[in-house]
N, C-alpha and C positions, 0 to 999 in steps of 0.2 A: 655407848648406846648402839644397838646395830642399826643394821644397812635399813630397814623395812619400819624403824619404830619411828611411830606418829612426830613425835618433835626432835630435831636433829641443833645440838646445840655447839655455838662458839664463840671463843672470845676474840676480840679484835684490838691489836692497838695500830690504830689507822695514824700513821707519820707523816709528816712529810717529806720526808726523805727516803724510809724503809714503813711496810704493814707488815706486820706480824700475827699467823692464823694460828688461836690452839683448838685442838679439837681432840676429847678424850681425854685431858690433861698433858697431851703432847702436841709439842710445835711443829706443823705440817706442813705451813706456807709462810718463810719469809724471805720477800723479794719488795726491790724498788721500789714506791707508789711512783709509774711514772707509765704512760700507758701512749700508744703510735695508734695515729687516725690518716685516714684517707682525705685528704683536704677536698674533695667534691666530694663527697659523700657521708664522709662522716662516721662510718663502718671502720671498726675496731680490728685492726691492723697486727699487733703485737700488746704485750701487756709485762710489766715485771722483769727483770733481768732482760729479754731479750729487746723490749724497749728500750730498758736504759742505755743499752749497746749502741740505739742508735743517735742518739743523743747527739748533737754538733756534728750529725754527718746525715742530717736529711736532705732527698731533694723535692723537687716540686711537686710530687704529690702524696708526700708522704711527711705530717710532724709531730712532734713528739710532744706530750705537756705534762707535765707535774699538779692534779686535781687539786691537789693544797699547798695552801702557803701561809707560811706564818702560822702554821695550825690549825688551820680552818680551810672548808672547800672556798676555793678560789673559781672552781668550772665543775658545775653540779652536773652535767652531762659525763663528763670524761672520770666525774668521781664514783657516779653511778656503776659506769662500764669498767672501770678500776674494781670495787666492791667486788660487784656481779661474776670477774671473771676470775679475781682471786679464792674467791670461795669455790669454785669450778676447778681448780687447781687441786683439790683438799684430792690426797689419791682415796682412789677406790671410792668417791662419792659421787663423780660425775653427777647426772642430770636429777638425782633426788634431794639435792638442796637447793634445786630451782620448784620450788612445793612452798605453799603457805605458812611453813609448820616449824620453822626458822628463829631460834631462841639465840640472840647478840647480847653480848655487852661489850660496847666500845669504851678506848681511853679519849676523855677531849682534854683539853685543854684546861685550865680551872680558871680563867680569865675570859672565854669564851660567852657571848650575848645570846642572850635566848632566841635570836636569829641566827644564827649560827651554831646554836646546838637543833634546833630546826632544821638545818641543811642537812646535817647531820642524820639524822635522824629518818628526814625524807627519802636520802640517797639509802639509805639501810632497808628501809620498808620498800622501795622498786627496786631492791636489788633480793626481796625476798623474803628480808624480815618478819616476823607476825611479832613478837615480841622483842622489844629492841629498848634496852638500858643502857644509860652511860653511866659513866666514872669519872669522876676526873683525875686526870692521869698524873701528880703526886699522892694523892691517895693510893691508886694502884701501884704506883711506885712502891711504895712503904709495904702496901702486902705483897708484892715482889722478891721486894727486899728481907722480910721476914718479918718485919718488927708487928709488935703487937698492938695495933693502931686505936683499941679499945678500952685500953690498960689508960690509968689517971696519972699518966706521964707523958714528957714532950718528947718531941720525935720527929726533929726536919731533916725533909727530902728536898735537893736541889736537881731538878729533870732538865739534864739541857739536851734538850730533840733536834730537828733541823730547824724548824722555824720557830720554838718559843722555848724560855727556858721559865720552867715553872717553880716556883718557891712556895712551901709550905711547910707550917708548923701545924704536929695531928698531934689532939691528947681526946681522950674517950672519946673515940669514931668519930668526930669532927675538925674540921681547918678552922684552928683559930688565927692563925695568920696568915698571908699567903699575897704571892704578887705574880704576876703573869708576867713577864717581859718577851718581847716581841723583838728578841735578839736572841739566837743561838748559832748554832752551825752553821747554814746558809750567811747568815755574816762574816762567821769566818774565811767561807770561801768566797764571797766578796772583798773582802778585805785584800786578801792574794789577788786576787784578779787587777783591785785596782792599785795595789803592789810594784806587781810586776808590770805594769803598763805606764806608770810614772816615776820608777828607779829604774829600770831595764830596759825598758823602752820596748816591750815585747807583749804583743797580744797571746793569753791564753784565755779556752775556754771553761769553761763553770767545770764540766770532767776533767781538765787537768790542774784546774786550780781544787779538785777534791783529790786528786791522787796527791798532790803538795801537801797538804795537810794530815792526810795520812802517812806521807813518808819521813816527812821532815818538821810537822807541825809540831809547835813547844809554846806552853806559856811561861816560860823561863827563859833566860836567857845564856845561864851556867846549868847544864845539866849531869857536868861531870860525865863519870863513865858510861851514864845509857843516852850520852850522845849520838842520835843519827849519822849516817854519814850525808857529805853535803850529796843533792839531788842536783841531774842534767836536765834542764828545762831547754824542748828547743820549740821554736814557733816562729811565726815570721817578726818582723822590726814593723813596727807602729807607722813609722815615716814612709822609707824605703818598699818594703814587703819582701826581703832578703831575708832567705832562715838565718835563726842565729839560734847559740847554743850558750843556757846561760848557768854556770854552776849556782845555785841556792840552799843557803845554810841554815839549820834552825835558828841561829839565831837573829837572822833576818826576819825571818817567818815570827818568832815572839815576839819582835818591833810590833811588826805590822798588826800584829793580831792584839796587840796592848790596851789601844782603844776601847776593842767591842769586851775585854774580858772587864776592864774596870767596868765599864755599865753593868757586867753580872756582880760583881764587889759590890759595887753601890745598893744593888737593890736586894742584897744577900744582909748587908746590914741595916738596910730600911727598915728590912719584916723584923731583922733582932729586935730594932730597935722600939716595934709595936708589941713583942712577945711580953708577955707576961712574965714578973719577976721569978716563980714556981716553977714555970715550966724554961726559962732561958735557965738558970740552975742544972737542969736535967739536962740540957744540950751540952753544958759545960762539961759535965759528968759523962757523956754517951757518944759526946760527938754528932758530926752532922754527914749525913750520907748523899753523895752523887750518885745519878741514874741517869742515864739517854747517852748517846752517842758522844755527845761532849765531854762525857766524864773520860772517855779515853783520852782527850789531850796530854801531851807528854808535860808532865811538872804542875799538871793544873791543881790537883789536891795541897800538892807543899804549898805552891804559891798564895792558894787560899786560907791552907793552913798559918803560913806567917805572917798574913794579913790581918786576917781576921781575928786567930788568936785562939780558933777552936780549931779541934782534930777535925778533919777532912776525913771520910771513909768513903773509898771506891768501891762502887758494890759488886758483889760478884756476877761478872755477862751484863754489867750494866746496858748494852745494845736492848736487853730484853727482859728487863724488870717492868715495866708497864706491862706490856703481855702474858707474864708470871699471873701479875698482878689481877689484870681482867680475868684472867682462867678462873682464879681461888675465889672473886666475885662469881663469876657464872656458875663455879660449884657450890656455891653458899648464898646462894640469890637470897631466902627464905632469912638467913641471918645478917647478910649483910644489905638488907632492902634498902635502908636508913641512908645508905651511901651512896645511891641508883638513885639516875633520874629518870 
């Protein structure tokens, strides 16, 4: 759509960890949601990558916040100026998608209270909005993903984002099953954090317990050959305040992270266990697909795969199947209304 035409549209899959902007059917803006404020003033600071930079190294008058949590705005101000400046980012759009004339579809959550698809929704319309749809985001997952969400067959998506991991069974455009849990990624780097602070005796912070999970994270504990190698953690001693340097192996890391994955096991065969005989059939036959950030953990597919007993499929760029997802909405508004709230 050009620079000058009446309504300028895009999709959003607003995270809590990362946003992802499509615009034109290409992704234009994906950075942090995590945005730097001026502590007297309140006047937005940084936003996106260069915010997350500062992250555990503010000082006094300068901090940093993450607008959502658990998948939901957690600080409606900060999610706004998040919104606002991410779209501002879109190149070559500058100041004409600050205009009334602003067509959204966001991914939420599918466990999300219509207070919180309100927040939602608010921050979208003062950040520009005129026309502002959600999704909820295993729906968008699955048209991400590709599958044919319309079609009289089952078809679950497991979305594990920063802060919620979403379960859903879709057969003819609708979730016949589906469970919110309010555990994903941010758990995981919780998990490390509180890890490393009562085996090691070593304080790290929230960024270096995510760089841990990315280097060395497994939910396994045999990975054979696409072994990690073990990572140097150093930070100060808990007691003392001495740096110390401490080698960390995945397999310590799939210890620790064992807990919060069984919670996703458990509620991975809650939804089976509500699926309809037809459509669990069809999962047995197609397998079950992973999306969101989580689905990168090292061994996480097999180990759900020999748990559970179904094929595990990691989706392709899983990081960005929700925002796929929202695009093919935004371009098919008119057909996929029924899905939109």
């Amino acid at each position: 759509m050009g620079l000058f035409s009446l309504t300028q549209e895009i999709a959003m899959d607003l995270g809590t960890a990362n946003t992802v902007i499509l615009h034109n059917d290409k992704i234009v803006v994906d950075q942090p949601s995590v945005v730097a404020l001026d502590r007297r003033s309140e006047k937005l600071e940084a936003i996106g990558s260069v915010a997350a930079q500062m992250r555990g190294k503010e000082n006094p008058t300068i901090y940093t916040v993450r607008p959502l949590r658990d998948g939901v705005i957690a600080d409606f101000h900060a999610a706004e100026l998040l919104i606002r400046g991410l779209i501002k980012m879109i190149p070559n759009k500058g100041h004409f998608f600050f205009t009334p004339s602003l067509r959204m579809v966001i991914g939420i959550p599918s466990g999300s209270t219509e207070v919180e698809i309100r927040a939602v929704r608010d921050s979208a319309e003062h950040a520009g909005g005129r026309d502002v749809y959600m999704i909820f985001e295993p729906m968008a997952a699955a048209l991400g993903i590709g599958l044919d969400v319309e079609a009289p067959e089952g078809n679950m998506v497991v979305d594990i984002g920063g802060g919620t991991t979403e379960i859903a069974v879709i057969s003819l455009g609708g979730i016949v099953t589906d469970k919110s849990l309010r555990v994903a990624g941010d758990a995981f780097t919780q998990d490390i954090i509180d890890y490393m602070f009562k085996q090691h005796n070593i304080r790290v912070s929230e960024v270096m317990a995510e760089r841990i999970k990315k280097q060395v994270g497994s939910a396994l504990i045999d990975l054979g050959d696409e072994a990690p190698q073990d990572m140097i953690v150093r930070g100060p001693n808990r007691v003392t305040g001495l740096p110390m340097e401490v080698p960390v192996s995945y397999q310590e890391i799939a210890h620790c992270l064992d807990k919060t994955i069984t919670k996703i096991e458990t509620a991975i065969l809650a939804a089976l266990g509500e699926t309809p005989p037809e459509l669990y059939a069809d999962l047995i036959d197609k397998g079950i697909y992973l999306a969101g950030g989580g689905a990168l953990l090292r061994g996480l597919a097999k180990r759900l795969t020999d748990k559970i007993q179904i094929q595990f499929h990691v989706a392709e760029d899983p990081l960005r199947a929700v925002a796929r997802g929202t695009g093919i909405a935004l371009k098919n508004v008119d057909r996929f209304r029924f899905l939109l709230r």
